[in-house]
VONUTI-53533 format. One record per residue: residue in three letters; residue number from 0; x, y, z of N, C-alpha, C, CB in turn. Coordinates in steps of 0.2 Angstrom, whole numbers. Each point is the difference from the previous one (the first is absolute). Glycine has a CB too. Layout:
<lovexs>
r;k;n_X;n_Y;n_Z;ca_X;ca_Y;ca_Z;c_X;c_Y;c_Z;cb_X;cb_Y;cb_Z
Ala;NUM;X;Y;Z;X;Y;Z;X;Y;Z;X;Y;Z .
...
</lovexs>
This chain:
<lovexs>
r;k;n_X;n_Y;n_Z;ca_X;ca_Y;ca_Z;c_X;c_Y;c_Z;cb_X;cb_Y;cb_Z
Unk;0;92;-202;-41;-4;5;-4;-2;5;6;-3;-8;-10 .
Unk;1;2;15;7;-2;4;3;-5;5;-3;10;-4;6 .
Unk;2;-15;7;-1;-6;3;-4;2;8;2;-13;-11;1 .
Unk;3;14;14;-5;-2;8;1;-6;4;-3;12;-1;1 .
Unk;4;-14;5;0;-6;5;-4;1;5;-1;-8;-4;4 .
Unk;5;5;5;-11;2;5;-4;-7;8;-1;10;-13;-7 .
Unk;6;-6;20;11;-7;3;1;1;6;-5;-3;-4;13 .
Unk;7;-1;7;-15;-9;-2;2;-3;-5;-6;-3;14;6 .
Unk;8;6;-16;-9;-2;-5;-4;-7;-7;3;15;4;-5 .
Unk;9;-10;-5;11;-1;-4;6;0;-6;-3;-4;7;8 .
Unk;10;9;-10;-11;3;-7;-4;6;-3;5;-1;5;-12 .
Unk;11;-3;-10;15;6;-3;4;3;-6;-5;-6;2;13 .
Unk;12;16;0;-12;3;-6;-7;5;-4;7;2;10;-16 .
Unk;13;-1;-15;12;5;-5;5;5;0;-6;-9;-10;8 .
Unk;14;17;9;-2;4;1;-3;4;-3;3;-2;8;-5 .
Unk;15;9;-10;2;5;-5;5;3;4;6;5;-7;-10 .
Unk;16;-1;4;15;0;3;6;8;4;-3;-8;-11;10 .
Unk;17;8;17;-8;6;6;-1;0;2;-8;10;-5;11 .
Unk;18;-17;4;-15;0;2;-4;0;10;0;-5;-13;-2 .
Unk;19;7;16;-1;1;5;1;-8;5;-2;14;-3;-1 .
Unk;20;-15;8;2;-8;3;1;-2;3;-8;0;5;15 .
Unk;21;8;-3;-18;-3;3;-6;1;-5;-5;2;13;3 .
Unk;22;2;-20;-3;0;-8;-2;-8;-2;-2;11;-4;7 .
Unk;23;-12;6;0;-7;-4;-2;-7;5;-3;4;-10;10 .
Unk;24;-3;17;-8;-4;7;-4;0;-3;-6;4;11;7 .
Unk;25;3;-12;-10;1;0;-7;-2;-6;-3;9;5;2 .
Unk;26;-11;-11;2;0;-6;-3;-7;-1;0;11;-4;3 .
Unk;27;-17;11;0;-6;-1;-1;-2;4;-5;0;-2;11 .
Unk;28;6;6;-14;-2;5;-5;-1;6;2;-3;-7;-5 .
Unk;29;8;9;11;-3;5;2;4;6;-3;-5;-7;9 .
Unk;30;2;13;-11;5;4;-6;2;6;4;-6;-3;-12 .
Unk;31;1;4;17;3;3;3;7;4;5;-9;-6;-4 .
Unk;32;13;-1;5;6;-3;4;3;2;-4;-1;-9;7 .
Unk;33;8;11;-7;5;-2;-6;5;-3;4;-2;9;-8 .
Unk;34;8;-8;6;6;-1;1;5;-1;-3;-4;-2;7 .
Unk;35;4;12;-9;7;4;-5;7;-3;2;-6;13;-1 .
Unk;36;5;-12;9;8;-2;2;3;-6;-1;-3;7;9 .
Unk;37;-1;-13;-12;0;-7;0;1;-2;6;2;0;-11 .
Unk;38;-8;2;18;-2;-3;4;9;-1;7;-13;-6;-12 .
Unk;39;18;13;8;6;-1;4;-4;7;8;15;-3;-16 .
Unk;40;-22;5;16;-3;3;6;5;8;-1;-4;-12;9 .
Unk;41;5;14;-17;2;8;0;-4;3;-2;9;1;-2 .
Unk;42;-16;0;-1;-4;3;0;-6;0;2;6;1;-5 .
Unk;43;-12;3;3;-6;0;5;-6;-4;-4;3;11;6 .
Unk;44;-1;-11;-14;-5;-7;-4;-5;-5;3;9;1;-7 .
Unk;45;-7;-3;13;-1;-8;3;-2;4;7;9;-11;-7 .
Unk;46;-11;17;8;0;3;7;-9;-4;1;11;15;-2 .
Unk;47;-14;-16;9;-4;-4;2;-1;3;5;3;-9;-4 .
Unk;48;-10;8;7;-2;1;7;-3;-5;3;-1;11;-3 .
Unk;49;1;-13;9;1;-7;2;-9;3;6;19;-6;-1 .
Unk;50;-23;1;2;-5;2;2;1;-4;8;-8;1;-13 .
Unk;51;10;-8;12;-2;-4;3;7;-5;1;-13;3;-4 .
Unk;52;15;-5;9;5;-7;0;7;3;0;-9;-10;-7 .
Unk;53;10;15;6;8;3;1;4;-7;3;-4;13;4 .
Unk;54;2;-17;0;6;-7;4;-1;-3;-4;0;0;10 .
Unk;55;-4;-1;-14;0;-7;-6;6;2;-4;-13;-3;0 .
Unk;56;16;10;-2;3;1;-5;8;0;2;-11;6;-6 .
Unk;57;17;-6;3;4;1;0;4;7;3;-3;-10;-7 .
Unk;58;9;10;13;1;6;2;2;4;-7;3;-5;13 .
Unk;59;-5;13;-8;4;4;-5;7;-1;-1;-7;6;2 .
Unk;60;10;-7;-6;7;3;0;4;6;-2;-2;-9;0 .
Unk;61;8;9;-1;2;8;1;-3;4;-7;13;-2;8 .
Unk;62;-10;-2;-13;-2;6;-7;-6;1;-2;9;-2;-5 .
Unk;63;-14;-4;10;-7;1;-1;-2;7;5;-2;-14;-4 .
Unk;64;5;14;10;-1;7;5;2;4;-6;5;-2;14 .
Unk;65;3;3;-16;1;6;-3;-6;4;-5;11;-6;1 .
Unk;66;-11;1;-7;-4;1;-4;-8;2;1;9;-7;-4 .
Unk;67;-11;4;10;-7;4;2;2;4;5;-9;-10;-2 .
Unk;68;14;15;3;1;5;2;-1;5;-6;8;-6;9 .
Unk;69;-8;6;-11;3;5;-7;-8;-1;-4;16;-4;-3 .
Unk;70;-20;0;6;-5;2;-5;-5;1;1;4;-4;-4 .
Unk;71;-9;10;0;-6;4;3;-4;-6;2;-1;11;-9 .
Unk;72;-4;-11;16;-6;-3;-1;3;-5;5;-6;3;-13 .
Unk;73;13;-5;13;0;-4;4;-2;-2;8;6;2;-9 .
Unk;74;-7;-6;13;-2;0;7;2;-7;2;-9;8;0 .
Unk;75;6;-9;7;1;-7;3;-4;-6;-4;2;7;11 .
Unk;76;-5;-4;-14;-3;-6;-3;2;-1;-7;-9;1;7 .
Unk;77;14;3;-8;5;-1;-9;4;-5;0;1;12;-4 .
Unk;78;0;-17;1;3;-5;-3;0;2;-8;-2;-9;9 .
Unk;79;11;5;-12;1;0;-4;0;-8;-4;4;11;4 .
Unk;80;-11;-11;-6;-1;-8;-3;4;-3;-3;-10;1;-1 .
Unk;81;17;1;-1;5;-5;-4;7;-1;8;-3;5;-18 .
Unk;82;-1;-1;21;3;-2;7;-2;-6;5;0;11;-1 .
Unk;83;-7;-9;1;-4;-4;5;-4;-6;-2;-1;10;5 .
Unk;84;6;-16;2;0;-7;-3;-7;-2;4;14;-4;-2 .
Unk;85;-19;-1;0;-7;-1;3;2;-8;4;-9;7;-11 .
Unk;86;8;-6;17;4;-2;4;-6;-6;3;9;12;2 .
Unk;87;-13;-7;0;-6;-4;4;-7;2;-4;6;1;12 .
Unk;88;-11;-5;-8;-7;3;-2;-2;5;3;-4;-9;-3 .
Unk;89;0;14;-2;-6;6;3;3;6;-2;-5;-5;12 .
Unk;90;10;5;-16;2;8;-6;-5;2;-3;11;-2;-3 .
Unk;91;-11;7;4;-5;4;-4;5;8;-3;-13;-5;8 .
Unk;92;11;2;-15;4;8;-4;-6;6;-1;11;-8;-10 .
Unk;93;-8;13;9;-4;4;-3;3;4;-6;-7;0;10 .
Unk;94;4;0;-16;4;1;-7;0;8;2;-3;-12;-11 .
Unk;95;9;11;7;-1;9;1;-6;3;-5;15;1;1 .
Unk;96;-14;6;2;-5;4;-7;4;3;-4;-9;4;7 .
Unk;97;8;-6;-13;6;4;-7;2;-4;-1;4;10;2 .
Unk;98;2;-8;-9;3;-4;-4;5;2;2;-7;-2;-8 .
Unk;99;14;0;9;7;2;-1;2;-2;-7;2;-1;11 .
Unk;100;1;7;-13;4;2;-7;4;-5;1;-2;12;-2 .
Unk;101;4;-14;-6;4;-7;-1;4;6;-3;-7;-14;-1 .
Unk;102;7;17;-4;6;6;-5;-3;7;0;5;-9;-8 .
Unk;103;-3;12;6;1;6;-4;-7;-2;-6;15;3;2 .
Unk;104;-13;-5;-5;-5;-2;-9;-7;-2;3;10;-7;-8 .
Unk;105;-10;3;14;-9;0;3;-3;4;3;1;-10;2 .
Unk;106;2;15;-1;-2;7;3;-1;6;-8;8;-4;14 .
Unk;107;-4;5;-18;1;1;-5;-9;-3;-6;16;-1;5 .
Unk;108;-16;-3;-4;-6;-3;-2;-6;2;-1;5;-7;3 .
Unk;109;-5;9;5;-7;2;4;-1;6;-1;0;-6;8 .
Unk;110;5;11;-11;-2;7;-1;-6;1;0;9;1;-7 .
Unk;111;-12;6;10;-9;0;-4;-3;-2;3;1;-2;-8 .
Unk;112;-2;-3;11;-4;-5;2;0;-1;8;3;-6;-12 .
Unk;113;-8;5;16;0;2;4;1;-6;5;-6;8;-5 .
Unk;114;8;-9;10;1;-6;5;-3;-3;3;6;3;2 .
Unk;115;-9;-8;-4;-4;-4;1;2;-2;9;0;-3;-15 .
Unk;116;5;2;17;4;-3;7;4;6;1;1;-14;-1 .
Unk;117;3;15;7;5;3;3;7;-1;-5;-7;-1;13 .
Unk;118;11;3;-15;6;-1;-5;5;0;6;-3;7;-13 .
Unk;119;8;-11;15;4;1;4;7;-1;-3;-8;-1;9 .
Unk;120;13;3;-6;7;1;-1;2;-6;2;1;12;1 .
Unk;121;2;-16;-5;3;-8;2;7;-1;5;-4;-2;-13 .
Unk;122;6;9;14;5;-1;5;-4;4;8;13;1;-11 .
Unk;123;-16;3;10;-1;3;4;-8;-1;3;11;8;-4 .
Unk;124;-13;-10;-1;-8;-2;3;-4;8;-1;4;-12;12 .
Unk;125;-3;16;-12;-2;7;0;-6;2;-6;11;3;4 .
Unk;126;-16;-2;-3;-6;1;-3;2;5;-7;-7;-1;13 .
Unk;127;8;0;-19;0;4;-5;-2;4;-4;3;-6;2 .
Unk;128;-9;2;-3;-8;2;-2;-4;-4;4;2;1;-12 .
Unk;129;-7;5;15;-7;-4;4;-6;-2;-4;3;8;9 .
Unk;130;-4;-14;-6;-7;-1;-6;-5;4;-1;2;-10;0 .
Unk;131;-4;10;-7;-4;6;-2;4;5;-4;-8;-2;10 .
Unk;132;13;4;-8;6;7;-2;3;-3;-9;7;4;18 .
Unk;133;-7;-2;-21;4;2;-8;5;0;1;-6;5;-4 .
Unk;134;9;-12;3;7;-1;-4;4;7;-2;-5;-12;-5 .
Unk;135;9;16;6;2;4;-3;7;-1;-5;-7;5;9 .
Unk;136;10;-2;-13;7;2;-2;4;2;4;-4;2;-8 .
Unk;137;0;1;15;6;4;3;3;-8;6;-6;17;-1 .
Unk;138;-1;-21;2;3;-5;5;7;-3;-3;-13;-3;4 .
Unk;139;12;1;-10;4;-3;-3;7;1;0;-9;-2;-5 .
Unk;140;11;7;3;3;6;-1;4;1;7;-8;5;-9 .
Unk;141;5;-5;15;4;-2;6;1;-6;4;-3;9;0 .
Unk;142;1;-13;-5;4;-11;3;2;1;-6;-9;-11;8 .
Unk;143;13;16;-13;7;-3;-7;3;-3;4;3;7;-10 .
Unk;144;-2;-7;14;6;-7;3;-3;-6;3;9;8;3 .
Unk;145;-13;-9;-3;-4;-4;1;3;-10;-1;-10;12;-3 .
Unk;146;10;-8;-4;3;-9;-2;6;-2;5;-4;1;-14 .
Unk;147;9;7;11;6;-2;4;1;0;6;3;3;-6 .
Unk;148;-6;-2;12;0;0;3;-3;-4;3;2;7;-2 .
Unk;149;-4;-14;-1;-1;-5;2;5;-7;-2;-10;6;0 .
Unk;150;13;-2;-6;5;-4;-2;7;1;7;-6;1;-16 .
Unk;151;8;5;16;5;-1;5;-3;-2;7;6;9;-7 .
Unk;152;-11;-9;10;-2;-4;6;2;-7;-1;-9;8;1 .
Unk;153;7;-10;-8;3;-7;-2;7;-1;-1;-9;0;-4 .
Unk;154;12;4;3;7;0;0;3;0;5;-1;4;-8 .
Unk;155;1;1;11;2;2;10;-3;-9;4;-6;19;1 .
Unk;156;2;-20;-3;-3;-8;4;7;-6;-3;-20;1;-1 .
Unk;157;20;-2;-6;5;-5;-1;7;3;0;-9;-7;-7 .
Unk;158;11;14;8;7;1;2;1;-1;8;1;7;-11 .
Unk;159;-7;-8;15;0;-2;8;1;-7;0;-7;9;5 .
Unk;160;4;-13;-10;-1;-7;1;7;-3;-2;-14;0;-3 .
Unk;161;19;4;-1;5;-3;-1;6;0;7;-3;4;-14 .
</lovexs>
């Protein structure tokens, strides 16, 4: 077993050893995390910022580089939690700020209504709506491909895996 902490909450959870970081986010309840890509490291849902213990965690590998190439906000201290295995003790995450968009229809929803957190783009991590700013029609209106565009991410991942 192995203890990592979770910030700024500052909840330290124990988990099995190469459990993965957004495994065990999730297994605290944490709503935050997602992982649209089902955890194959193609999008920025599970994107993490690492405070502490970088050598405790598991190397990067290539499509985890790729993919936090491509995404706003990223740095040296971005991991992708359905990437990064918990290796050793003394990881410290820091959850992101915002919600990443799971579709089209949960952005849709919010018309009106003002953002509570930062709205970010599930592939690209890019700030959509800032919190405080009013959901608009027009946001929406420019992620209509939204859904698709995650679905063929999903598709392009299991036509490589074949």
């Amino acid at each position: 077993m192995k203890t990592f902490r979770i910030e700024p909450i500052g909840k330290d959870v124990d988990v099995r050893t190469a459990s993965t970081v957004v495994s065990a986010l999730l297994a605290q309840g944490n709503g935050q995390v997602k992982q649209i890509c089902g955890g194959k490291g193609l999008c920025a849902t599970c994107h993490i910022k690492i405070g502490a213990g970088h050598d405790a965690l598991s190397p990067l590998g290539q499509r985890e580089k790729r993919t936090l190439s491509l995404l706003s906000g990223a740095d040296g201290d971005s991991r992708l939690g359905c990437q990064a295995k918990i290796l050793g003790n003394g990881v410290v995450v820091q959850l992101p700020d915002g919600i990443y968009l799971e579709s089209l229809a949960q952005l849709d929803a919010l018309v009106g209504r003002r953002a509570e957190e930062p709205l970010r783009h599930p592939l690209t991590g890019i700030v959509l709506v800032s919190a405080g700013k009013i959901i608009t029609r027009s946001t929406v209106n420019v992620l209509r491909n939204l859904d698709l565009d995650v679905v063929e991410m999903l598709k392009r991942s299991d036509d490589a895996a074949m």
